[in-house]
N, C-alpha and C positions, 0 to 999 in steps of 0.2 A: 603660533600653533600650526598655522599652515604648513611653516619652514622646516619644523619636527617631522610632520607627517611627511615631505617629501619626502626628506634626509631620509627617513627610515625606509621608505619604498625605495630608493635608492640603494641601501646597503643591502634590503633582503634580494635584489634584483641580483646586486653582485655577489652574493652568495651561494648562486648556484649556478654550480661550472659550465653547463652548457651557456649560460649567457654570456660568462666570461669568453667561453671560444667563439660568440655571434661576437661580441665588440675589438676580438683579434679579427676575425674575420674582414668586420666590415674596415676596422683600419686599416689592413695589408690591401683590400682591393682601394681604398682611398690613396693611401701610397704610392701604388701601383700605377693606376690612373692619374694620378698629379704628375709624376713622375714624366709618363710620357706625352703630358695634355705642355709640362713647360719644357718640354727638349722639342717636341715640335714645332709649338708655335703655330703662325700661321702658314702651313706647308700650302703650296699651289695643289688647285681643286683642278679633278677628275671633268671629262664628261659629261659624266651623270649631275654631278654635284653641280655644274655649270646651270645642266639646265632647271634645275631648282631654283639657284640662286640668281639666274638673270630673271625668271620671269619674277622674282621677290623683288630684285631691284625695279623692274620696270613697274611695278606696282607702288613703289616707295617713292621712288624719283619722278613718276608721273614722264618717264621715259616713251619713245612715238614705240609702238607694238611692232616686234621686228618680223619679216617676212614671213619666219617658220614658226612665226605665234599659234599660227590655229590646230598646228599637229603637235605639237609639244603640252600644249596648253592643253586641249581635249585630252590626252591619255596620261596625263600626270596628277595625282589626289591635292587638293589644294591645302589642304592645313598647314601643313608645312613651310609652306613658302609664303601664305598669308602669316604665319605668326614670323619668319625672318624678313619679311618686310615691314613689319611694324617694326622691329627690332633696331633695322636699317633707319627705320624713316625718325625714331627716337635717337639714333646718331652715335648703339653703343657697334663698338664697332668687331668687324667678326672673331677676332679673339673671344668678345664679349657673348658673340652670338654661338661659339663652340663651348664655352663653360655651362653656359645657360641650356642650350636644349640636347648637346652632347654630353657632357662631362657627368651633369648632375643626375639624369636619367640611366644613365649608365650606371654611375655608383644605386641609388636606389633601387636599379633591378635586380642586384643582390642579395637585399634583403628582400625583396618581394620571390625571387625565388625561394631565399631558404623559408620564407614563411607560408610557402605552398607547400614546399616539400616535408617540413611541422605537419602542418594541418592536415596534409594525406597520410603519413605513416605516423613521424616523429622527429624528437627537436636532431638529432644524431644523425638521419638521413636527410634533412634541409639543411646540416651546417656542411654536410660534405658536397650537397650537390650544389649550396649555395658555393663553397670554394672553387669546384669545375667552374663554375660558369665566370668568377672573378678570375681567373686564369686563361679561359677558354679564348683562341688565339684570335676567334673571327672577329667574338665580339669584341675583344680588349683593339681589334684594328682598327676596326669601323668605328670604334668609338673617337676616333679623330676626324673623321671622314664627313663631309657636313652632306648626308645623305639624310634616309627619311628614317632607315632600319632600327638607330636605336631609340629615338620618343618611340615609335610606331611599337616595337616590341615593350617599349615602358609602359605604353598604354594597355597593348595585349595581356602583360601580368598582372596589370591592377583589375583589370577584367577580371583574370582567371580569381585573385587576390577575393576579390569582392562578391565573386560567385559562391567559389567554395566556401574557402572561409571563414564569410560574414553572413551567407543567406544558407548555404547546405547545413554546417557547423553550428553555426549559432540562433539561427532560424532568424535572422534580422531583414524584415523586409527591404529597407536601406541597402544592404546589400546587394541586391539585385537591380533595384535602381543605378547604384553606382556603377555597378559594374556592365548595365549595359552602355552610360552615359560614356567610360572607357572605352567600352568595347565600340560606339561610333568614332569615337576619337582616332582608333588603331585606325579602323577602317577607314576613316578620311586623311588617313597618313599615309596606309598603305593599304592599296583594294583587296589582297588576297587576306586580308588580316579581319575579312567579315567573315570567315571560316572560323575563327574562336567564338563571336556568340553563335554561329550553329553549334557548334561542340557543345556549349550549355545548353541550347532550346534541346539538342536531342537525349542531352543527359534527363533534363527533368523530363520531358515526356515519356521518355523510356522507365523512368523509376519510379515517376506517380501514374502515367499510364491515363487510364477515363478521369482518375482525380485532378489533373491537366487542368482539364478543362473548368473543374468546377471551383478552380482554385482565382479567388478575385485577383491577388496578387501580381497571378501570369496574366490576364489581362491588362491591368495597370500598367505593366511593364512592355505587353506588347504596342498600348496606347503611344507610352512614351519613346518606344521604338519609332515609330510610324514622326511624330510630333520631331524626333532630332533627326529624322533622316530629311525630313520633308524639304530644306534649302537643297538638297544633293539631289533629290525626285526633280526638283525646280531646274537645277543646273542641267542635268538628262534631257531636259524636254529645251533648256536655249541654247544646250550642244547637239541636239538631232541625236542623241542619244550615240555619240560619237565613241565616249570611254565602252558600249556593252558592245560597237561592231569591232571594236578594238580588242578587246578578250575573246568576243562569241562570236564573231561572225565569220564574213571571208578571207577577212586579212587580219584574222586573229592569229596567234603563233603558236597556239595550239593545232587549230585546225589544220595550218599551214604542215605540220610534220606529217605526213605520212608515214610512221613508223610505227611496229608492230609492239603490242605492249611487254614483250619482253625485253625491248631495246629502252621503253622509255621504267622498266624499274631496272633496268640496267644503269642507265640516265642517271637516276638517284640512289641507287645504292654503291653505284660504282665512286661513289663519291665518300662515304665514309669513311674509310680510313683515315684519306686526308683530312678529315674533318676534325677526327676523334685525337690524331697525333701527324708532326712530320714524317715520312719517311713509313716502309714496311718492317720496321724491325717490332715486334713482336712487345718487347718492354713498352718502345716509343709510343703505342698502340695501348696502354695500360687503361685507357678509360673504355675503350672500346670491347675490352677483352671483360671487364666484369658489368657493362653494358648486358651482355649475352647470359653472361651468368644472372643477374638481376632478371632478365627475361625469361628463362626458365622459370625464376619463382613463381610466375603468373600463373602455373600449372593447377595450384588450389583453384583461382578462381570460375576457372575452363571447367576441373572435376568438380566445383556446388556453384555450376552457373543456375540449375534450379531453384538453389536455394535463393543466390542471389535475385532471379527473375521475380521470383513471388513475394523477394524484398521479407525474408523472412529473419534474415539477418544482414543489418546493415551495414558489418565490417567490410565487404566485400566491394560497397559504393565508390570505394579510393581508387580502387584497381578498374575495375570498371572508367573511373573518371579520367584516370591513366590512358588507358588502351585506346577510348575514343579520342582524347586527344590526340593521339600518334596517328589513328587511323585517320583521320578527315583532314590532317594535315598533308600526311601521306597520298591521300585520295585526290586530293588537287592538283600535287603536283605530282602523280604519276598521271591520271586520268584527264586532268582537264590540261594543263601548262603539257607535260613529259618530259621538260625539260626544269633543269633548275642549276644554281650559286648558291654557294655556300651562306652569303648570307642573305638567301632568300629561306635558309631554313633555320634563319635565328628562334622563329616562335618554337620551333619542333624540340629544341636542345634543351630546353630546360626540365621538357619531360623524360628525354633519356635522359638527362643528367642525374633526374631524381632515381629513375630504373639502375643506371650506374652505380648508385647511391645502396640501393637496398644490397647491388653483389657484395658490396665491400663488407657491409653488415653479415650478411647471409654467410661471406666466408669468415667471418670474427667470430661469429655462432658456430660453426665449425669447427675452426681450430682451437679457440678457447677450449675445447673440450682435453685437449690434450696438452694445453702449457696458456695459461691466459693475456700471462707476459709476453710471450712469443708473436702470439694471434693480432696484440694492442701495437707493436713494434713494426710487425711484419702488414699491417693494413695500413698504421698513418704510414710506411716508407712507401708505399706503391703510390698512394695517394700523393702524396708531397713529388714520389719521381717524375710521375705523372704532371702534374703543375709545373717542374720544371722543364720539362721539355716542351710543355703549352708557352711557357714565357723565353726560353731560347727562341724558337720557331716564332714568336712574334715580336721580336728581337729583329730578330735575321730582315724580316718582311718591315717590318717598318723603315728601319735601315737603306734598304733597296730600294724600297718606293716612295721615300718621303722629300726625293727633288724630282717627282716624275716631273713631267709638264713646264717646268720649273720656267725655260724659255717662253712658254706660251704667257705666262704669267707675269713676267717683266715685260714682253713685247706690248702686252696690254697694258701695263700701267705705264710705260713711255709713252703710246698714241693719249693717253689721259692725259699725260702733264705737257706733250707738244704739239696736241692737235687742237683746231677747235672743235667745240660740242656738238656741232652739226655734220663734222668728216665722216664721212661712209667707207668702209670696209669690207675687204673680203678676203676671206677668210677659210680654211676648212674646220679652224676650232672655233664655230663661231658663239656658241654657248659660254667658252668661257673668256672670249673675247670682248663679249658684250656685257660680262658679269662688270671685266677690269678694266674694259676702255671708258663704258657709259658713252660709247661714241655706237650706230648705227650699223648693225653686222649683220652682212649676208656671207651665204655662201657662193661655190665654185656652182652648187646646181640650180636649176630652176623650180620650183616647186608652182604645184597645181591644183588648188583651193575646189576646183570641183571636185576632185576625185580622191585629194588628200595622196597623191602621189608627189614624185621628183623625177627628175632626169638629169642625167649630167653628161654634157659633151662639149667641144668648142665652138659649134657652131651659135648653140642656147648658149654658152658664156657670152658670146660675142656681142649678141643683140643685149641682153643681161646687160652687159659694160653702155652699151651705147645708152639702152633704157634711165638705168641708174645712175650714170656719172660718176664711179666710187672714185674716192681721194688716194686709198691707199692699199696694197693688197698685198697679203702675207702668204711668207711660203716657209713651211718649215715639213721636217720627216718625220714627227713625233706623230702626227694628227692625218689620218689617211686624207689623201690631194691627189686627184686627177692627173694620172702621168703627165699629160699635154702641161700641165698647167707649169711646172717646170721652166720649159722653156719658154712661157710664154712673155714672161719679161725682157728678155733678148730681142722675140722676134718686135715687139711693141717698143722697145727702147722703154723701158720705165728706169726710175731713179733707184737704187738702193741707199735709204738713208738710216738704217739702224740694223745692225743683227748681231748674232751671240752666237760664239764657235763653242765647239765641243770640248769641253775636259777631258783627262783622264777617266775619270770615271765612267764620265758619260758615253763615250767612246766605246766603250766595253759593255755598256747597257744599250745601247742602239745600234752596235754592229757597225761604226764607221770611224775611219782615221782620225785622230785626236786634230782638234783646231779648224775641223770643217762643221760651214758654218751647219746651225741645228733649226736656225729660225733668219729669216731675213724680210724686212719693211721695206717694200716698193713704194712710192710714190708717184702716182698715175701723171 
């Protein structure tokens, strides 16, 4: 009986064509993403990615804590690299650890967009803005990238998911729950990503207003706010509250910019285009162009903001839930950061995607009026060109950068298979030298525990060498190095026992004559 009643909620599901265009969907981004999750492989990790993954390893391996622990450590959100070092220390290995917290969160943010973009307007404006974002070039990159941005942003929609959704929509108080229980989640992935549950506290206090307060629910919820932050309260107080002088204070990098606030919405909007499409050509640009148009529709709700205010009618709550998410988005990082990357504004795109979404509609409503075939034609072709110029351009980009580092990457996993575990290093990539050696990496500078400073010159290298002893020391062009330092295997006599010359290609990506070398292992 049971197996009847699926089967038939199964056929009435398929029955109606917008589901059928969610399950094309969600298959072309599954495609899509397999696709280039098994042509890359294991590609060599970035910087940033380093320093994620060494401190996961040293948490996994029970690795000695390497000199530049206490600055990396203090301004990096730890969930991340506590959940890759369980992952490590379970022995699946990072192939394993990219399917799992990249691959899968990645396909799933799709549907969690197009299930916002549902539940704010309609199923027609979530399946188009759920496609932008299955296409969209930053995310489909990063999602190879073993950084924090795409759980952090899967967590951020289930947030929005569970807000709207489950507790606006359906009035489920579970809702709310969940979705702040995500929304700490994003936040312990990524710190500016405690900006989404403001967006909620400010929506519902702005719509229930004195009823706020008198609502048990929001309490409960603020309860359990306070109850999952309270380990992270705990962490502030046995880092000296190191991550708030790191954003807010004197060597925050906001504060650091002296720049006037038309420079820093310059900062960020000067970045759009490239966002929205490759290149200035006008077609190439097709998300970005009914972006604008979708933003004029906003105009109803600006001429019955009264109405809206006095919540007299509550069509209006969508748009509203809209705008303030672009705005406190926006608010951060023109106001507090001024500075921003592209994928530091992964959260922000799903809500223009969904604004992008209503242009496309707004012009079908339009032209339908004068040929309905024409309107159905002429909306999926811009839509569809659009996507394919999202997937050349991330094409092109992946292509390019998916042997960056590549030498830093072998040079580490040779010191693993011919040194012993005790050899010390130095390095200028030493994040991801300490990911692939699991041998002891310093750098070329001296760092300063009181002050959470560095220095770097040869006379501090020098004493540095005498202090430490290191076995072995790396010089490659890829990873900024100390001019001196160059030469200084000459002047020292050190050994050269391993390095990797340049290819073709390479040559041409680094600006130097093919066959010289890229990366070279001294031996003190």
């Amino acid at each position: 009986m049971n197996n009847y009643i699926n089967k038939e909620k199964i056929r009435s599901f398929l029955k109606i064509r917008d589901n059928q265009f969610l399950i094309l969907l969600m298959l072309f981004a599954i495609f899509i993403r397999l696709y280039y999750f098994i042509k890359l492989g294991n590609q060599p990790i970035w910087w940033d990615e380093g320093d994620y993954l060494s401190i996961a390893k040293v948490w996994a391996l029970n690795m000695p804590k390497p000199e530049w622990w206490h600055i990396f450590a203090g301004m990096r959100p730890l969930l991340i690299p506590l959940i890759w070092a369980f992952i490590i220390k379970i022995g699946i290995g990072e192939f394993g650890m990219r399917f799992i917290t990249l691959l899968i969160p990645s396909i799933l943010t799709i549907y969690l967009v197009y299930a916002v973009g549902r539940d704010l307007y309609n199923n027609k404006i979530g399946l188009i803005a759920g496609f932008i974002m299955s296409v969209y070039w930053v995310h489909l990159f990063y999602t190879y990238r073993l950084l924090t941005d795409i759980p952090a942003m899967f967590f951020g929609m289930l947030t929005i998911y569970f807000f709207y959704s489950r507790y606006i929509k359906k009035g489920e108080a579970k809702g709310l729950y969940l979705s702040i229980l995500f929304g700490v989640l994003s936040f312990s992935a990524r710190f500016p990503y405690a900006f989404i549950l403001i967006t909620c506290f400010l929506f519902l206090l702005i719509i229930e207003k004195k009823e706020f307060f008198k609502n048990k629910t929001n309490w409960k919820a603020l309860a359990l706010i306070f109850l999952l932050l309270s380990p992270y309260l705990i962490y502030l107080i046995y880092t000296k509250f190191y991550l708030l002088s790191f954003y807010f204070g004197e060597r925050a990098q906001a504060t650091n910019l002296q720049i006037p606030f038309s420079q820093a919405l310059n900062n960020i909007f000067g970045l759009f285009p490239s966002l929205f499409g490759p290149g200035l050509s006008i077609l190439k640009n097709v998300f970005l162009i009914f972006l604008i148009i979708g933003a004029f529709g906003l105009y109803r709700f600006f001429i019955c903001f009264d109405i809206f205010w006095k919540q007299q009618d509550k069509k209006f709550n969508a748009e509203f839930f809209l705008i303030l998410w672009i705005l406190v988005q926006l608010f951060f990082y023109v106001i507090i950061m001024k500075v921003t990357t592209d994928r530091w504004l992964l959260m922000l795109m799903p809500a223009l995607f969904t604004l992008a979404s209503r242009g496309f509609i707004s012009t079908y409503i339009y032209l339908k009026k004068y040929s309905k075939i024409l309107a159905i034609f002429l909306v999926i072709f811009l839509i569809l060109f659009g996507g394919y110029y999202q997937l050349k351009h991330t094409n092109n980009l992946i292509n390019i950068k998916k042997d960056s580092y590549k030498e830093v990457m072998l040079g580490g996993l040779w010191l693993k298979e011919n040194t012993p575990k005790d050899a010390k290093v130095i390095t200028a990539s030493i994040v991801q030298n300490e990911y692939y050696s699991e041998r002891d990496t310093y750098s070329f500078s001296v760092y300063f525990k009181n002050n959470n400073s560095e220095a770097s010159n040869k006379a501090l290298f020098e004493q540095k060498v005498e202090k430490i002893k290191p076995d072995y020391l790396i010089l490659n062009i890829v990873q900024r190095t100390p001019d001196w330092a160059y030469t200084y295997p000459q002047e020292k006599g050190l050994t050269p026992v391993k390095y990797y010359l340049a290819t073709k290609e390479e040559s041409i990506m680094y600006g130097v004559p093919e066959g010289q070398p890229l990366l070279i292992i001294y031996k003190f």
